[in-house]
C-alpha positions in Angstrom: 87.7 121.2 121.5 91.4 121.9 123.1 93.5 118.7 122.5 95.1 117.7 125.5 98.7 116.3 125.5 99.3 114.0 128.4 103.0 112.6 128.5 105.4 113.9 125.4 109.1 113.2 125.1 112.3 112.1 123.8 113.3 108.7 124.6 116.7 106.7 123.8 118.0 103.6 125.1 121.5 102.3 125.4 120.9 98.5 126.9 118.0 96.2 127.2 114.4 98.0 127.9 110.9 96.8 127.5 107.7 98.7 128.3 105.0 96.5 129.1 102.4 98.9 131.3 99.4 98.6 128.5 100.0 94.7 127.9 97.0 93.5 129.4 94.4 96.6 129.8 95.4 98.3 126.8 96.6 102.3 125.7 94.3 104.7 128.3 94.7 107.5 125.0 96.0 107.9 121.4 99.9 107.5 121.2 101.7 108.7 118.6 105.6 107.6 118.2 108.2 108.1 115.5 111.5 106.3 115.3 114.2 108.5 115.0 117.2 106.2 115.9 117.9 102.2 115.8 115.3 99.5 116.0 112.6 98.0 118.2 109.8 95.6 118.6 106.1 96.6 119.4 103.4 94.8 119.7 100.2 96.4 118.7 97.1 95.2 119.0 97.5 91.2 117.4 99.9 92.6 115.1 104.2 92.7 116.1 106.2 95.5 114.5 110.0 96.1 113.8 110.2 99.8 113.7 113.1 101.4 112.4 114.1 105.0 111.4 110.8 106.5 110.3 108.7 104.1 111.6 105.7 106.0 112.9 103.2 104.2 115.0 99.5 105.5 115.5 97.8 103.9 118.1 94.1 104.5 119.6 92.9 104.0 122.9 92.3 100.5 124.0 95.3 98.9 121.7 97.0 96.2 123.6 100.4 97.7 123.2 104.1 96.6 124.2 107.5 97.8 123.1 110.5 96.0 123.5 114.5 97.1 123.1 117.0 94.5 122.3 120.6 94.5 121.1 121.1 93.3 117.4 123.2 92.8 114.3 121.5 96.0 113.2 122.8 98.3 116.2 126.4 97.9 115.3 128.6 100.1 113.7 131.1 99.6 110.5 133.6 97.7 112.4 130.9 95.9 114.0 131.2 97.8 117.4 128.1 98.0 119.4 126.4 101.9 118.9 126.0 103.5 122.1 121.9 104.2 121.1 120.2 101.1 120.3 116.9 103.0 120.1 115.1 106.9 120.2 111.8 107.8 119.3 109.7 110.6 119.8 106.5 109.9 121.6 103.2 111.4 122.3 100.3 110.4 124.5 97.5 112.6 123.9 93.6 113.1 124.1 90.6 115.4 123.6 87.9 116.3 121.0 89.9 117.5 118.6 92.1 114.3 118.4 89.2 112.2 118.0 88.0 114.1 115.1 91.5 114.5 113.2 91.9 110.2 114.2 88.9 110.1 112.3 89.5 112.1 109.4 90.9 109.1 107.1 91.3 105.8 107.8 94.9 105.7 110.1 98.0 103.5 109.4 98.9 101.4 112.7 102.6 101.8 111.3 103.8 103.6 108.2 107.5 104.4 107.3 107.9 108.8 106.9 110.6 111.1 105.8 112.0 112.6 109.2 111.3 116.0 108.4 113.4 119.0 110.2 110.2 120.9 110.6 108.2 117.8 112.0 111.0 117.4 114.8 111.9 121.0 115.6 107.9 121.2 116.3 107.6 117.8 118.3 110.9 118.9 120.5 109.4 122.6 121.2 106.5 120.7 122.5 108.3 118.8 124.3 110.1 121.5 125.6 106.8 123.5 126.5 105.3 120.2 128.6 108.5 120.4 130.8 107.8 123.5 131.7 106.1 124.6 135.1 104.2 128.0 133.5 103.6 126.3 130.2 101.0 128.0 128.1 98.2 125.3 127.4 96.7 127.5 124.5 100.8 127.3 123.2 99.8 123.6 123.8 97.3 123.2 121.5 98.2 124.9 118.7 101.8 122.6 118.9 100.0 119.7 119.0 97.6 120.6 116.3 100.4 121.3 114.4 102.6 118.0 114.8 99.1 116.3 113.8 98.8 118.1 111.0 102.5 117.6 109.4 101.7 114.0 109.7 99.3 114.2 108.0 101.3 115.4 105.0 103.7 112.8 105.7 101.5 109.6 105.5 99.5 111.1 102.4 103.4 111.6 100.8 104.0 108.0 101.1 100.9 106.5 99.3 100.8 105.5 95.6 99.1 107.8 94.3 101.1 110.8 96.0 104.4 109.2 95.5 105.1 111.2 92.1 103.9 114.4 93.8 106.2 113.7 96.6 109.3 113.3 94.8 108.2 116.5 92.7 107.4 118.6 96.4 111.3 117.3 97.9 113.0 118.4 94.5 111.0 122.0 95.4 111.8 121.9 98.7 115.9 121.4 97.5 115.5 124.5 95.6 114.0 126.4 98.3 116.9 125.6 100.8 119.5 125.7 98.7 118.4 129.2 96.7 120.8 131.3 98.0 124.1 128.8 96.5 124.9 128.0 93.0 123.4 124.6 92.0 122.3 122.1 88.9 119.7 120.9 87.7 121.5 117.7 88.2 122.1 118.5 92.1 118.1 118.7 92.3 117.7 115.5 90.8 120.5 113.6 92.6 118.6 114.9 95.7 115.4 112.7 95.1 117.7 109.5 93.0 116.7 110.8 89.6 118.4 111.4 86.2 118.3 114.8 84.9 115.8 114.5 82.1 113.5 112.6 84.8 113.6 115.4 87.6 112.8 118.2 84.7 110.1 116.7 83.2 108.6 115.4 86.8 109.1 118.9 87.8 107.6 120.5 84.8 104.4 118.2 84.9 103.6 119.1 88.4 104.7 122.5 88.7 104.5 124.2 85.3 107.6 125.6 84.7 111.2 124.4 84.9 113.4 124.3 88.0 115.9 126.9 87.0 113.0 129.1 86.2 111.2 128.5 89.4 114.8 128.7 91.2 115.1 132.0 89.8 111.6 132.9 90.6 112.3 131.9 94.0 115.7 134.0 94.1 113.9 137.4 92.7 111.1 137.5 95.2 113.9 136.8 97.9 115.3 139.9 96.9 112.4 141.8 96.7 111.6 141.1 100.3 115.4 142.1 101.2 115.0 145.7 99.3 111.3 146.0 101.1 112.4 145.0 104.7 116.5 145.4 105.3 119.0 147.9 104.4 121.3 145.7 102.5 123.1 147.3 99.3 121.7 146.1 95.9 124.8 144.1 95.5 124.6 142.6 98.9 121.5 141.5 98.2 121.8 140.3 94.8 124.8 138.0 96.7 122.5 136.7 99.0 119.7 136.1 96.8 121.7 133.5 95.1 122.7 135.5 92.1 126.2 135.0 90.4 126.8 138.8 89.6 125.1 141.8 90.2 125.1 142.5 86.4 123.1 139.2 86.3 120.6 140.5 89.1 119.9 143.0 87.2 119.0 141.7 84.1 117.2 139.7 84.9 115.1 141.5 87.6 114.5 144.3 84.8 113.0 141.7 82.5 111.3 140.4 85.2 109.6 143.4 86.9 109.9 145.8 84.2 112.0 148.5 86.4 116.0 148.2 87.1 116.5 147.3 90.9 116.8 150.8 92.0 114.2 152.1 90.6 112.1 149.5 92.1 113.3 150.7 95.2 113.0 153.7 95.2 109.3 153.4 94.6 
């Protein structure tokens, strides 16, 4: 049941390129590639594709595939300079039981336009990064692998109708989440996913159940929980890194929360 990766990378080009070796016979496994920079043409199957940034190409084995690099209006910077990378994409050949069943799990996109995700790419460049190596740890492998699979799999269900509302309502909780330690708006949540105020807090609200500057402080007051529980930070160091504007504030608030004062919680 061990997927098997074949041939994963990083590829960028900077003149001219075309890969032609499954033109006539077809892909020998599944390929998976996401562009990450500039354009390019494939040609999958009877179908040709212009993939740009986000462009994520799912491909079975036997597809008559191509990919071409060429130099356009597109690749040019604001002065109308030629870039010095006219394409990079993450690729992935790969095959095994498991790969057959996830390919089969739903019906799969031949092309389909994601978010780049930090967490998607850190993943695909650590296995990367584990296939270069000459004592790499196939069981470390797998478990890579499975999980680039399965964050697309988030990613192509974000972009369909249905999800889209969902979507917008998971990136305004993901904002909160990063930025939880700073001071912030409900208006910086919303610019974040090109909404007005009112929109954000009642999308957020509908999906969620409670408002984003509850949830925010939600967030913030387990986050400081976890700092009393596993660090030796002062109350006020913590309440400053939790994202509080005072201590005084902390305080409050973690009393009405929790029922105790913060050192009292401590303490127990």
């Amino acid at each position: 049941m061990e997927p098997e990766v074949l041939l994963c990378g990083y590829s960028y080009h900077k003149r001219t390129f075309e890969y032609n070796e499954f033109k006539q016979k077809g892909l020998k496994s599944y390929l998976i590639r996401l562009q990450t920079e500039g354009t390019a043409l494939a040609r999958a199957g009877d179908q040709t594709i212009k993939t740009e940034v986000g462009s994520l190409l799912l491909l079975p084995p036997g597809t008559i595939y191509w990919l071409r690099v060429e130099r356009n209006e597109g690749n040019s910077n604001k002065r109308g300079h030629p870039i010095h990378i006219m394409s990079g994409d993450h690729y992935l050949f790969c095959q095994g039981p498991w790969i057959e069943q996830w390919w089969e799990r739903y019906p799969k996109p031949l092309c389909v336009n994601i978010e780049l995700q930090e967490s998607l790419l850190t993943l695909w460049r650590t296995l990367t990064l584990e296939n270069r190596r000459q004592d790499k740890d196939d069981e470390l492998m797998s478990y890579l692998l499975r999980a680039v699979c399965l964050h697309l799999d988030r990613a192509i269900k974000e972009t369909t109708p249905s999800y889209r509302l969902i979507y917008t309502a998971s990136r305004m909780k993901r904002y909160i989440e990063r930025h939880v330690s700073h001071p912030f708006t409900v208006e910086d949540v919303a610019k974040s996913v090109n909404l007005s105020a009112s929109r954000a807090a009642r999308l957020f609200k509908e999906y969620y159940g409670k408002t984003i500057m509850s949830y925010a402080l939600e967030t913030r007051l387990f986050g400081a929980v976890d700092r009393m529980k596993h660090t030796t930070m002062t109350l006020e160091e913590i309440a400053h890194h939790s994202g509080f504007r005072s201590y005084t504030h902390f305080h409050r608030v973690f009393k009405d929360r929790f029922g105790l004062p913060p050192s009292r919680f401590r303490n127990q």
